[in-house]
VMD Tcl script that draws the C-alpha trace (Angstrom):
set ca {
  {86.36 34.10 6.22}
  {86.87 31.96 3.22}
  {85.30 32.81 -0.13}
  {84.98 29.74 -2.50}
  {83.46 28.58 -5.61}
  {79.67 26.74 -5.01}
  {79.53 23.24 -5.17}
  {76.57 20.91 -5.16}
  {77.08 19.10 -2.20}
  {76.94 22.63 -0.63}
  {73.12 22.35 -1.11}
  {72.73 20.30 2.08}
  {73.10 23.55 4.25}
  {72.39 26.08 1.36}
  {68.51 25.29 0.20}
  {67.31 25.25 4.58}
  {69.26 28.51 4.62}
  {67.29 30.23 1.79}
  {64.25 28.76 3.22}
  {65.16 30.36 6.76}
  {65.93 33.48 5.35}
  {63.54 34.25 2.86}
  {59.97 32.16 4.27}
  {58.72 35.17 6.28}
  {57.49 36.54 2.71}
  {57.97 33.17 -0.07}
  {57.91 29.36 0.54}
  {60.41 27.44 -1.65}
  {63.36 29.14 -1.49}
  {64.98 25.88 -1.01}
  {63.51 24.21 -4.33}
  {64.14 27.15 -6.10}
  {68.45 27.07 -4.99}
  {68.26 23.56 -5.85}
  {66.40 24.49 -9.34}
  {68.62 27.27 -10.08}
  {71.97 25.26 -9.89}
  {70.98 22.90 -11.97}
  {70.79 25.32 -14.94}
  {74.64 25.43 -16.68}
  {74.60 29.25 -16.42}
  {74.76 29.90 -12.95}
  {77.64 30.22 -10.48}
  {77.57 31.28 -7.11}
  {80.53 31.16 -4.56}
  {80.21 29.90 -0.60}
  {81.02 31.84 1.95}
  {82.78 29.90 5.21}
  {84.64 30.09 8.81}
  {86.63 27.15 10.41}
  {84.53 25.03 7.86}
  {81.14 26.58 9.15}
  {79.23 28.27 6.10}
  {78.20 31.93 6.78}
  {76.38 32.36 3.25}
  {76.26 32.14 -0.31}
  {75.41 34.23 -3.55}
  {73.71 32.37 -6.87}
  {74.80 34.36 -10.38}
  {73.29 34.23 -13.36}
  {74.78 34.65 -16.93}
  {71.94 36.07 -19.36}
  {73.68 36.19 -23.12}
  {72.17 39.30 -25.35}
  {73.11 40.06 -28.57}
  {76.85 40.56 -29.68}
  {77.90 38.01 -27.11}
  {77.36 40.78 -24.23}
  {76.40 39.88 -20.74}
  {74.25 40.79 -18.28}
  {74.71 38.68 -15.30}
  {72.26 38.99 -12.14}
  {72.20 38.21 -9.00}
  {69.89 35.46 -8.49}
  {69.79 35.24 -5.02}
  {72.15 35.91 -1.75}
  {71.56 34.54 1.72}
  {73.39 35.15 4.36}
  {72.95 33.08 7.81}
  {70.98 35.59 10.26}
  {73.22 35.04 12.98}
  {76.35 36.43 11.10}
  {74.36 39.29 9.71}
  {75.98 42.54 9.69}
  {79.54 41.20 9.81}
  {80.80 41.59 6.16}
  {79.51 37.99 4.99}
  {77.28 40.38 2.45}
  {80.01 42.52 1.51}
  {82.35 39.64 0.65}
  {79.66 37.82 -1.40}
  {79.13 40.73 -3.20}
  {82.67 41.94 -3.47}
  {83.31 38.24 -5.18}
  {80.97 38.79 -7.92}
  {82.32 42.16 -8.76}
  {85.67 40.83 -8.41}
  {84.58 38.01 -10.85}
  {82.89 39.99 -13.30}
  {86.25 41.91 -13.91}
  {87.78 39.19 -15.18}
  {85.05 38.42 -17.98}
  {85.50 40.61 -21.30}
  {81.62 40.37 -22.44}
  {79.95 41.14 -19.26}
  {78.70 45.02 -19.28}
  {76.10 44.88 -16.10}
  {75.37 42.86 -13.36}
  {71.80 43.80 -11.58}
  {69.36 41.97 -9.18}
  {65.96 42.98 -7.57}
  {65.28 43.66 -4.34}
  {62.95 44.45 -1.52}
  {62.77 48.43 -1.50}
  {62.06 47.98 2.25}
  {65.02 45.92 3.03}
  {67.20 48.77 3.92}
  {70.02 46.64 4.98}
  {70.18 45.08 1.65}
  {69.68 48.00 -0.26}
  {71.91 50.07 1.47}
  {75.02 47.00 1.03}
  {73.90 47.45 -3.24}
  {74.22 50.82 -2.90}
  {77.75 50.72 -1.14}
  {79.14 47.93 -3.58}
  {77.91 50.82 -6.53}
  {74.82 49.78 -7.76}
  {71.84 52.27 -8.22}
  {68.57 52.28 -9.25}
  {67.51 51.46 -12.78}
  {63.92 50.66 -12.45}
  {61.79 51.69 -8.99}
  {58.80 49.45 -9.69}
  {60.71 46.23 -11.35}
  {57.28 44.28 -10.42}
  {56.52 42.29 -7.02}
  {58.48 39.06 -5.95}
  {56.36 35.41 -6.03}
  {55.77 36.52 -2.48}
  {54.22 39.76 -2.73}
  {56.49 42.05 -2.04}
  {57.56 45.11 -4.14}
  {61.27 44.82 -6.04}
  {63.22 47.66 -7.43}
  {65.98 46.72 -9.90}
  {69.47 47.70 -9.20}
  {72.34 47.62 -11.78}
  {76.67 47.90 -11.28}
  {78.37 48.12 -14.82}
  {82.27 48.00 -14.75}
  {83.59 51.24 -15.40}
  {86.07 50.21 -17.99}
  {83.34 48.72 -20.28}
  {81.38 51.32 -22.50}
  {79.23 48.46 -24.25}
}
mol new
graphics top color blue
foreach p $ca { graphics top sphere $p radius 0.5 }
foreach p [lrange $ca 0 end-1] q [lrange $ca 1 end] { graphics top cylinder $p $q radius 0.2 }
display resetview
């Protein structure tokens, strides 16, 4: 598996695969990549095999006051038939890996679907926990609970 940096041509495959893996509860998944990417602070890194892409995760970079970070994970899709192989892992092991190298940044945190146990369960092993149980409900109805990972060097 290759990790690599998100480019816009990666789109073409990217938007259909948030729409496949997110339209059993939301329509426009697809719009919303595409909207998301065109905003100057987000990144998000691809990942591939033998040229085949296996997923992909959207960051963004929130400034708060003092020039600290907060950057969240805006969105993560990972093609179903690769699911369970480490695709996740690596996606998420990227942004950590990332976030290491950036001075400012003290938390990274994204919401998800408390009844997604697969993806709560891959947070939870990466070393995010629970900051907020009910973090509101998701455009599709469904409830999210915010999850936070703050480098352990950084006490800001």
């Amino acid at each position: 598996m290759i990790l690599r940096p998100f480019e816009f041509e990666d789109l073409r495959w990217a938007a259909p695969l948030a729409e496949r893996c997110f339209s059993p509860w939301d329509q426009g998944y697809g719009q919303q990549t595409a909207d998301w990417l065109a905003q100057d602070n987000i990144r998000g890194w691809v990942a591939t095999a033998a040229e085949t892409p296996l997923g992909f995760v959207l960051l963004g970079a929130w400034g708060v006051p003092e020039g600290v970070q907060v950057w969240e994970i805006v969105l993560i899709a990972v093609d179903p038939t690769t699911a369970r192989k480490g695709v996740g892992r690596s996606l998420i092991a990227q942004v950590l890996r990332a976030v290491r190298t950036e001075p400012f940044v003290r938390e990274v945190r994204l919401d998800v679907d408390p009844t997604n146990a697969a993806a709560v369960g891959l947070f939870q092993q990466a070393g995010f926990t629970v900051q907020q149980e009910n973090a509101g409900t998701f455009s599709g109805g469904q409830p999210a609970v915010r999850m936070a990972w703050r480098p352990k060097h950084r006490s800001n």
